[in-house]
ROVEXDREN-757385 format. One record per residue (C-alpha): residue number from 1; residue in three letters; x, y, z. Coordinates in steps of 0.1 Angstrom, whole numbers, plus 5000, padded with zeros to 4 digits. Example, Ala and Ser with C-alpha at 12.3 -4.5 7.8 and 13.67 -1.06 7.14 Angstrom:
ROVEXDREN-757385
<node><i>1</i><aa>ALA</aa><xx>5123</xx><yy>4955</yy><zz>5078</zz></node>
<node><i>2</i><aa>SER</aa><xx>5137</xx><yy>4989</yy><zz>5071</zz></node>
//
This chain:
ROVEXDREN-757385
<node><i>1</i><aa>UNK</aa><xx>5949</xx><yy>4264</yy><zz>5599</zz></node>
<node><i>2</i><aa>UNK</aa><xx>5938</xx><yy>4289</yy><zz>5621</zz></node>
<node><i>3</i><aa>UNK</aa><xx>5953</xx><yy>4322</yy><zz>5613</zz></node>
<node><i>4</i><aa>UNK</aa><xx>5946</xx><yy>4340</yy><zz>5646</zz></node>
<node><i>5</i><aa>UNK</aa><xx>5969</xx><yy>4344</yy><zz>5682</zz></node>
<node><i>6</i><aa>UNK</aa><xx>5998</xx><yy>4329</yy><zz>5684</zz></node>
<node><i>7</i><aa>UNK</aa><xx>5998</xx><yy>4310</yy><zz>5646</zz></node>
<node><i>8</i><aa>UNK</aa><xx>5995</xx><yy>4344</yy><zz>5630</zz></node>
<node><i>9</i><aa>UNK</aa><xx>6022</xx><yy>4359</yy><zz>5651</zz></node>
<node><i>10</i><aa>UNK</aa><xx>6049</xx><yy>4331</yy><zz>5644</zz></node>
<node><i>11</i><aa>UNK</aa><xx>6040</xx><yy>4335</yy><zz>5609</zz></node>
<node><i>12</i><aa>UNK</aa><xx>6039</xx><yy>4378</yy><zz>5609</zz></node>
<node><i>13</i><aa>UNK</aa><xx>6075</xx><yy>4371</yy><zz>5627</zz></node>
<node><i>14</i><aa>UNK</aa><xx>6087</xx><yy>4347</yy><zz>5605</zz></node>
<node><i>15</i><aa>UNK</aa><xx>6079</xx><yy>4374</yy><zz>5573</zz></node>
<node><i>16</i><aa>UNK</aa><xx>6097</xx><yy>4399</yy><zz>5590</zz></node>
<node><i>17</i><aa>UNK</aa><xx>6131</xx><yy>4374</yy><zz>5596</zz></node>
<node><i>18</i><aa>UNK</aa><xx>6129</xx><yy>4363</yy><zz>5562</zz></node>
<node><i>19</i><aa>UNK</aa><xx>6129</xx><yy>4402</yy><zz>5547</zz></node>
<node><i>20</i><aa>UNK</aa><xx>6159</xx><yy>4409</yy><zz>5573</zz></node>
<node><i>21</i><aa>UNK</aa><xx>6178</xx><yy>4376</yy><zz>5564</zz></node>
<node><i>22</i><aa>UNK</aa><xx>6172</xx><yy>4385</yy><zz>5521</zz></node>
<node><i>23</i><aa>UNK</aa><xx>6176</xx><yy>4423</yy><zz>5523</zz></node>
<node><i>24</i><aa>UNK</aa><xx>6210</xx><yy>4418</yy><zz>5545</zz></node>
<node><i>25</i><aa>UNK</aa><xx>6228</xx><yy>4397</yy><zz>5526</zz></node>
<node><i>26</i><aa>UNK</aa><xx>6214</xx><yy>4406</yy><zz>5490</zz></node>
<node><i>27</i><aa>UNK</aa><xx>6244</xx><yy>4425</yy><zz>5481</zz></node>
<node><i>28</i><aa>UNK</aa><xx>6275</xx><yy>4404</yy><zz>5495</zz></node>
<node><i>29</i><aa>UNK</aa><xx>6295</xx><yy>4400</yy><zz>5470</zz></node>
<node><i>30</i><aa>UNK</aa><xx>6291</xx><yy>4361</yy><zz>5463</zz></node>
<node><i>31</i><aa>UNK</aa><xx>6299</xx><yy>4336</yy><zz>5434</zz></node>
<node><i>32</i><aa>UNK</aa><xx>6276</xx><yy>4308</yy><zz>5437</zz></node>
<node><i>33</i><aa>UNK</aa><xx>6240</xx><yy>4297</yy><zz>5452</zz></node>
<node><i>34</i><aa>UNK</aa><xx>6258</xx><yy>4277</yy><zz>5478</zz></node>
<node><i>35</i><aa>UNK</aa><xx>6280</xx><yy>4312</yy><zz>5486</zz></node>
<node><i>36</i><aa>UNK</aa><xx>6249</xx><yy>4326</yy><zz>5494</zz></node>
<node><i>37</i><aa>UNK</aa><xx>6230</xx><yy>4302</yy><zz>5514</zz></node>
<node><i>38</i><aa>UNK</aa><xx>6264</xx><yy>4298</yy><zz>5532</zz></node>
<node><i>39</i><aa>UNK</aa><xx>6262</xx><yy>4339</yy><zz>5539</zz></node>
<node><i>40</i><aa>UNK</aa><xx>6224</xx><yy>4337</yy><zz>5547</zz></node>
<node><i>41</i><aa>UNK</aa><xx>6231</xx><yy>4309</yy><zz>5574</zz></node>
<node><i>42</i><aa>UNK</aa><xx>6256</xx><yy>4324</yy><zz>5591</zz></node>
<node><i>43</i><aa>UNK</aa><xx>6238</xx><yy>4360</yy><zz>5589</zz></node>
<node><i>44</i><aa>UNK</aa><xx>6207</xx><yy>4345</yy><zz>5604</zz></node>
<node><i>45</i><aa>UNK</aa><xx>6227</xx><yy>4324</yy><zz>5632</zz></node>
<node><i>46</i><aa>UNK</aa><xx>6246</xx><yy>4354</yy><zz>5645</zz></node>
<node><i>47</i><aa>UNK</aa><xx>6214</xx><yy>4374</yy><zz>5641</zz></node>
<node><i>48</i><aa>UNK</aa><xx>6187</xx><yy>4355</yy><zz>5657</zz></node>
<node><i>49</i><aa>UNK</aa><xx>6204</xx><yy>4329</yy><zz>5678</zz></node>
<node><i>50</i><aa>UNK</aa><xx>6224</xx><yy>4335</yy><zz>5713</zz></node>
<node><i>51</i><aa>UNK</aa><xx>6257</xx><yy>4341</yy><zz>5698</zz></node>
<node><i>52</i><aa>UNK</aa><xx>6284</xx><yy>4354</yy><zz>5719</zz></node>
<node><i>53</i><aa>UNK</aa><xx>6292</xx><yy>4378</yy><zz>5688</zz></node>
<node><i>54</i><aa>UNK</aa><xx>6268</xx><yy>4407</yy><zz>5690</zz></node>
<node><i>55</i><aa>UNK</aa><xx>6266</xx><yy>4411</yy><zz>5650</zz></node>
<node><i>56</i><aa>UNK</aa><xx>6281</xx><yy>4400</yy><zz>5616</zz></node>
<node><i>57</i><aa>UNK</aa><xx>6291</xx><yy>4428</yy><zz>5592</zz></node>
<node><i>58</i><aa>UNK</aa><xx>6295</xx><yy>4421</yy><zz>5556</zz></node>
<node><i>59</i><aa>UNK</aa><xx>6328</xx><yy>4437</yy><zz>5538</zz></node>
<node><i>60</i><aa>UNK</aa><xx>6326</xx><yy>4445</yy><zz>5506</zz></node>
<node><i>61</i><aa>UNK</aa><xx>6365</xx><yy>4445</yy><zz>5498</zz></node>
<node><i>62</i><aa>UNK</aa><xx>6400</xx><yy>4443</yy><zz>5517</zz></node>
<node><i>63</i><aa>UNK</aa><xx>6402</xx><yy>4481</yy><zz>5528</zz></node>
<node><i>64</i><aa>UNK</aa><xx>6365</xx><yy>4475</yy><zz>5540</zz></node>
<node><i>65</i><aa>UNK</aa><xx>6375</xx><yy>4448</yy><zz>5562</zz></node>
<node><i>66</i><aa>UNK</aa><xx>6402</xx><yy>4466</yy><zz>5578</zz></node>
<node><i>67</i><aa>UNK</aa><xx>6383</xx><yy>4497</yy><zz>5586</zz></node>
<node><i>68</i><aa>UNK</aa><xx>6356</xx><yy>4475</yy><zz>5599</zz></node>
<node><i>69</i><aa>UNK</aa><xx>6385</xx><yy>4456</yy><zz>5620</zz></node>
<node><i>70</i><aa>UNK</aa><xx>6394</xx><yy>4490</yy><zz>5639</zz></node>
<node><i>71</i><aa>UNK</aa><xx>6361</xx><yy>4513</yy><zz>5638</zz></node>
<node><i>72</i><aa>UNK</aa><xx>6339</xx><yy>4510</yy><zz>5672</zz></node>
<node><i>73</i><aa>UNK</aa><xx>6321</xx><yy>4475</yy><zz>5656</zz></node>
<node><i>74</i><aa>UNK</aa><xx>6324</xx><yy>4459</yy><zz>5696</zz></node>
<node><i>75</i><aa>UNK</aa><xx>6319</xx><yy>4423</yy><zz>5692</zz></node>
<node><i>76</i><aa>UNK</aa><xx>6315</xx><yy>4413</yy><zz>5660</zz></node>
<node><i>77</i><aa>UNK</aa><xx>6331</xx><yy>4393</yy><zz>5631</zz></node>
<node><i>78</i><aa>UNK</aa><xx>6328</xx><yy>4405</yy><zz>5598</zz></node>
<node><i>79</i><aa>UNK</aa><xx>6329</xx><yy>4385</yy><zz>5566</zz></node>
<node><i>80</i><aa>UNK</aa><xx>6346</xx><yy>4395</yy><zz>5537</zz></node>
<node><i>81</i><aa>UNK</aa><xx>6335</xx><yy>4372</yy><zz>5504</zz></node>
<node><i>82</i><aa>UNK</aa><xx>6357</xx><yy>4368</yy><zz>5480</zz></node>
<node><i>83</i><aa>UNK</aa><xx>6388</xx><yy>4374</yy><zz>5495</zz></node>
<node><i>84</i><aa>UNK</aa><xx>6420</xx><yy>4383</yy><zz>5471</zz></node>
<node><i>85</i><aa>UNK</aa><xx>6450</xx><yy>4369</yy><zz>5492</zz></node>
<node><i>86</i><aa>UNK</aa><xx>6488</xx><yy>4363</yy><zz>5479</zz></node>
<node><i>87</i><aa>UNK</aa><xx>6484</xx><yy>4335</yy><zz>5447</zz></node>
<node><i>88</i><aa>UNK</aa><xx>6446</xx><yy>4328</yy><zz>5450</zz></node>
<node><i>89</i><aa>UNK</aa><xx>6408</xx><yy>4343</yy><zz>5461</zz></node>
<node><i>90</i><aa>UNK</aa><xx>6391</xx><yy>4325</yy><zz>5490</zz></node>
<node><i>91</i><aa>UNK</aa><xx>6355</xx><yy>4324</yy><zz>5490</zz></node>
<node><i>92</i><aa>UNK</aa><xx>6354</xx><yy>4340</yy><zz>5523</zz></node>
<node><i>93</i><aa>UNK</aa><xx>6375</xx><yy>4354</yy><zz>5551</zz></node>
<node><i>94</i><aa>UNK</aa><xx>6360</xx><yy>4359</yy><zz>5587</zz></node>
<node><i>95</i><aa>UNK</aa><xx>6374</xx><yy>4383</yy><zz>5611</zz></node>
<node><i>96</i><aa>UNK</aa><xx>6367</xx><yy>4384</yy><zz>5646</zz></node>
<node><i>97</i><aa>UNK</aa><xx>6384</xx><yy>4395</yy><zz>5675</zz></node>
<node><i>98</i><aa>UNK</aa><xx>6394</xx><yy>4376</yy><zz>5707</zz></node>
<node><i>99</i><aa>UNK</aa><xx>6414</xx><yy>4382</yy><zz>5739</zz></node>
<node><i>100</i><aa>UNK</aa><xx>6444</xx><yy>4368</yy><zz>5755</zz></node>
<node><i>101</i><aa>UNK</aa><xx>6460</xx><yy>4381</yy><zz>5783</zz></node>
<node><i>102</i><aa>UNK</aa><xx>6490</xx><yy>4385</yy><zz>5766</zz></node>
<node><i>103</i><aa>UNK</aa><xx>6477</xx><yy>4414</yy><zz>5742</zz></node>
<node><i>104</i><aa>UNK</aa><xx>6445</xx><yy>4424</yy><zz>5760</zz></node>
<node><i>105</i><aa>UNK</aa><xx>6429</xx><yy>4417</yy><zz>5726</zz></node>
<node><i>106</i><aa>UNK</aa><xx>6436</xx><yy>4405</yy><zz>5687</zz></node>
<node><i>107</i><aa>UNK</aa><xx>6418</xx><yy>4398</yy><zz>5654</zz></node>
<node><i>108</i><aa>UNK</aa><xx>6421</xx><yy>4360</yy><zz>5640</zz></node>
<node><i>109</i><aa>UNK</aa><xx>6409</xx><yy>4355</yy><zz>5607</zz></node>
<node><i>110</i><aa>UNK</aa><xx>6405</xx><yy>4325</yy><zz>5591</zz></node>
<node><i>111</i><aa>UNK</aa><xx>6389</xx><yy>4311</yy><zz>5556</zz></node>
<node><i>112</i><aa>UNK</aa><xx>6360</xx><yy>4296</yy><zz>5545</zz></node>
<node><i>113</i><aa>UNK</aa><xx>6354</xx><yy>4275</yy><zz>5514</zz></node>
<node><i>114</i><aa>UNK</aa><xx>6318</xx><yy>4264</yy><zz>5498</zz></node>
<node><i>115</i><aa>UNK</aa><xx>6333</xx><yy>4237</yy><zz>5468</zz></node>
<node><i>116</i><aa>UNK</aa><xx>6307</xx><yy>4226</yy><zz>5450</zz></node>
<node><i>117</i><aa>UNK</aa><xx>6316</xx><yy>4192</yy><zz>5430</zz></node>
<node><i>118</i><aa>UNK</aa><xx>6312</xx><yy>4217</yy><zz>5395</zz></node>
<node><i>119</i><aa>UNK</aa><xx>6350</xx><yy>4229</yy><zz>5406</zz></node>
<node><i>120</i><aa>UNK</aa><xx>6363</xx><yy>4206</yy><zz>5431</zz></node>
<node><i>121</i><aa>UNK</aa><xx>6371</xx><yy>4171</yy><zz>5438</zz></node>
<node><i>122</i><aa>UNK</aa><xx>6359</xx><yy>4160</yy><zz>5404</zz></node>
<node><i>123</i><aa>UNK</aa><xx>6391</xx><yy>4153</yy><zz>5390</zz></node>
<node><i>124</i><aa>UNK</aa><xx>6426</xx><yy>4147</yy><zz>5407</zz></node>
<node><i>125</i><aa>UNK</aa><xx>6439</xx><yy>4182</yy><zz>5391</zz></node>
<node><i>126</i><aa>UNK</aa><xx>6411</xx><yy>4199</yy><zz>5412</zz></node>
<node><i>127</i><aa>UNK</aa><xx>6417</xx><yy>4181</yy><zz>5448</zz></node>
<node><i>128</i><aa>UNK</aa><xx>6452</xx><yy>4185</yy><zz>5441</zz></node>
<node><i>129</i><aa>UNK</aa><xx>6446</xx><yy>4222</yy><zz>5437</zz></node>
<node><i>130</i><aa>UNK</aa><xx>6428</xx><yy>4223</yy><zz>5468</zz></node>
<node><i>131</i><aa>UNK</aa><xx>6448</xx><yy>4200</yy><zz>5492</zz></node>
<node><i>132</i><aa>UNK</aa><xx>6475</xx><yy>4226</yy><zz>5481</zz></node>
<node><i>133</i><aa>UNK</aa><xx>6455</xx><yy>4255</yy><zz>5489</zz></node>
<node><i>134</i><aa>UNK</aa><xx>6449</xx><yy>4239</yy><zz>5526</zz></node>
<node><i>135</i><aa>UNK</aa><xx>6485</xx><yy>4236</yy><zz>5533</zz></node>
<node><i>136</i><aa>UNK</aa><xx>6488</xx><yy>4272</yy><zz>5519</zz></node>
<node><i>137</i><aa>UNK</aa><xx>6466</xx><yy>4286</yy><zz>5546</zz></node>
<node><i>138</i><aa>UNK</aa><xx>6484</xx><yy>4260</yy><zz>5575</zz></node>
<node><i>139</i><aa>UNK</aa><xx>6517</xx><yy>4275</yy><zz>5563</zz></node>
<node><i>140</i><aa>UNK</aa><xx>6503</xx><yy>4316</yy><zz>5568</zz></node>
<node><i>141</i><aa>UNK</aa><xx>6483</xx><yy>4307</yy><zz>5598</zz></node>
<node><i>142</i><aa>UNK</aa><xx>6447</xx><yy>4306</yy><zz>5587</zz></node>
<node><i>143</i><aa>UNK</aa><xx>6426</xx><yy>4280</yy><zz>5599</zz></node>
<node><i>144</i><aa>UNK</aa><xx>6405</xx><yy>4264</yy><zz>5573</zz></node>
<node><i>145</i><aa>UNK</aa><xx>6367</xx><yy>4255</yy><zz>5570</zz></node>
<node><i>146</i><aa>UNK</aa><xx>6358</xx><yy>4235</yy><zz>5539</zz></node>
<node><i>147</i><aa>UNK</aa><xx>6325</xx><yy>4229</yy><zz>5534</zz></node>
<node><i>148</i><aa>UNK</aa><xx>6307</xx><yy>4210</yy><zz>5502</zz></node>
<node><i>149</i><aa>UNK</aa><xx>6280</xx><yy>4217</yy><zz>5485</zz></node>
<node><i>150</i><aa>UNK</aa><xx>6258</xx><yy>4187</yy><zz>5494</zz></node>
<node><i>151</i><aa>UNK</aa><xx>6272</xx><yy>4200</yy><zz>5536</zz></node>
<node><i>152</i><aa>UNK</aa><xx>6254</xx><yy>4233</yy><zz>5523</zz></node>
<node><i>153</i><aa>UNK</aa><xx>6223</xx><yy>4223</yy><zz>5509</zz></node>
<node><i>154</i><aa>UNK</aa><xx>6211</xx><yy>4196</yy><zz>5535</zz></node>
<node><i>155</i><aa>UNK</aa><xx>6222</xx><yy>4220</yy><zz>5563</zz></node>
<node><i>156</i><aa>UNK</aa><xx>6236</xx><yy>4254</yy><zz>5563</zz></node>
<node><i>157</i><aa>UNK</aa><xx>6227</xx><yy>4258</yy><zz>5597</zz></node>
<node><i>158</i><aa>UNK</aa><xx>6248</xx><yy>4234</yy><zz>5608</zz></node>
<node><i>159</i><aa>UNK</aa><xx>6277</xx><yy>4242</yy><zz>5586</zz></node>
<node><i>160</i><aa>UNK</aa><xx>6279</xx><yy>4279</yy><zz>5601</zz></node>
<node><i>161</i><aa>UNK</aa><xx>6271</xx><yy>4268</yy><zz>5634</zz></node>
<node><i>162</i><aa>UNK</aa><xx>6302</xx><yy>4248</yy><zz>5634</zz></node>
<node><i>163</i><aa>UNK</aa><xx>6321</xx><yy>4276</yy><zz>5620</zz></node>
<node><i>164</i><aa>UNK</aa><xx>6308</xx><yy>4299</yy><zz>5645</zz></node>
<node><i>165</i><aa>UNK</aa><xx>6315</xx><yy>4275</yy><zz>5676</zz></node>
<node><i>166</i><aa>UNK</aa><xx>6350</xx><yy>4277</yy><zz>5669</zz></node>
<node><i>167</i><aa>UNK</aa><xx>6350</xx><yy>4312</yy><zz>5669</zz></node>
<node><i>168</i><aa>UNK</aa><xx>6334</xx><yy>4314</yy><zz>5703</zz></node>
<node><i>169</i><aa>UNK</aa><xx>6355</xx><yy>4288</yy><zz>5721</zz></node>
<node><i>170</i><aa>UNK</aa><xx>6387</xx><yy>4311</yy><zz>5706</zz></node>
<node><i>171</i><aa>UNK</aa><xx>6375</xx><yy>4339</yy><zz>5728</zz></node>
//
């Protein structure tokens, strides 16, 4: 292969993407391989793609999230892995912020799962547990995104792009 021009560019930028992409999302706070490629994904879409979200911060717990939700972040969403809420711990929560006419602007958060068939869906005590969880979050307002494993592995791109399209068409 010829390692000159334009073939060593592409391959000098894609080192430098690849450091960026590891180094940013080597210390969210994350559970599981799938967690991770799910953070990675997301982190690289909102990063190198033409989001209409200028950046994606990483919380590292509740308080985090909320300062990050009223510092000077402009437009953002920020993902906060491993969210503690009342009776059971999400695998993530994204923030972003929106506008409506109504209140000029406003946060919407909503929760993402990664369920890997190790903890879900492998016996009816598990999908029961989670079919409850969904109508949990439908009850307190939070939209859910369930992804599985298998989703994650053939194509994390697509799974966060989908998330992240319905976060642009809510602004």
């Amino acid at each position: 292969m010829n390692d000159f021009g334009e073939n060593r560019l592409v391959r000098q930028i894609l080192e430098v993407v690849e450091a960026d992409l590891r180094s940013a999302t080597a210390e969210a706070p994350v559970e599981s391989p799938i967690e991770r490629l799910f953070v990675m994904a997301i982190y690289g879409l909102v990063t190198y793609s033409d989001a209409r979200f200028e950046d994606l911060l990483i919380a590292t717990d509740w308080e985090h999230f909320e300062r990050l939700k009223t510092g000077p972040n402009g437009s953002c969403r920020i993902l906060l892995p491993q969210a503690q809420l009342p009776g059971w711990r999400v695998d993530f929560l994204i923030g972003f912020e929106t506008w409506s006419p109504e209140r000029n602007s406003f946060w919407v958060d909503a929760i993402v799962e990664c369920n890997g068939h190790d903890f879900h869906e492998r016996t009816k005590g598990q999908a029961a547990r989670d079919r409850r969880r969904d109508r949990q979050a439908v009850a307190s307002g939070l939209p859910i995104f369930r992804f599985t494993g298998s989703e994650l592995w053939r194509d994390p791109i697509g799974c966060a792009r989908e998330l992240l399209v319905w976060t642009e068409s809510r602004f």
